[in-house]
C-alpha positions, -999 to +999 in steps of 0.1 A: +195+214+635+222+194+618+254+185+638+286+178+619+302+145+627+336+139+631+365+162+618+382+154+586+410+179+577+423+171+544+444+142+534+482+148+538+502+138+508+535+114+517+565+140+520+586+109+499+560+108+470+568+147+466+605+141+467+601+114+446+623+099+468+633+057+455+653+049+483+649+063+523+687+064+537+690+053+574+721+075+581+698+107+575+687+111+609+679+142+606+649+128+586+641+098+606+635+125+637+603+139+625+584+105+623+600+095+658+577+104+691+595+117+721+587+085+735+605+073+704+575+052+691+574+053+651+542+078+636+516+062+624+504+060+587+474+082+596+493+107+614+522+110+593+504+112+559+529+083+540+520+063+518+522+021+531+552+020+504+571+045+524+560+042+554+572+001+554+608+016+539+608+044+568+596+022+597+628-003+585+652+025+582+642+037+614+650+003+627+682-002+608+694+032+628+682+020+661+703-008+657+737+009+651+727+042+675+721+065+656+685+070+672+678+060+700+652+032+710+634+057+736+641+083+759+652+075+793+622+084+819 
């Protein structure tokens, strides 16, 4: 009897490599929100499926908008 181990679903391709995207604006919050937690912890590279070029120009953008409120650093609890 042979077990599988582990899971592995396929390999998500970086929404910004699609888009071809050069430049990742931090006044689109709209954008920002779906790699933002409730807890408001940044997603992962993993999780998220970027590639470390966008995912280092989102995780500053996300920063940037922190910074001047336009998200928020984490839900109050």
């Amino acid at each position: 009897m042979k077990r599988e181990r582990g899971r592995r679903g396929r390999k998500r391709v970086c929404s910004f490599c699609v888009d071809k995207a050069v430049a990742i604006d931090y006044k689109e919050t709209s954008k920002l929100r779906k790699y933002v937690t409730e807890r408001g912890k940044i997603l992962p590279r993993r999780i998220s499926g970027n590639c470390a070029h966008h995912q280092r120009m989102l995780t500053s953008a996300i920063k940037r908008s922190r910074n001047i409120a336009l998200l928020p650093f984490s839900t109050e609890a």
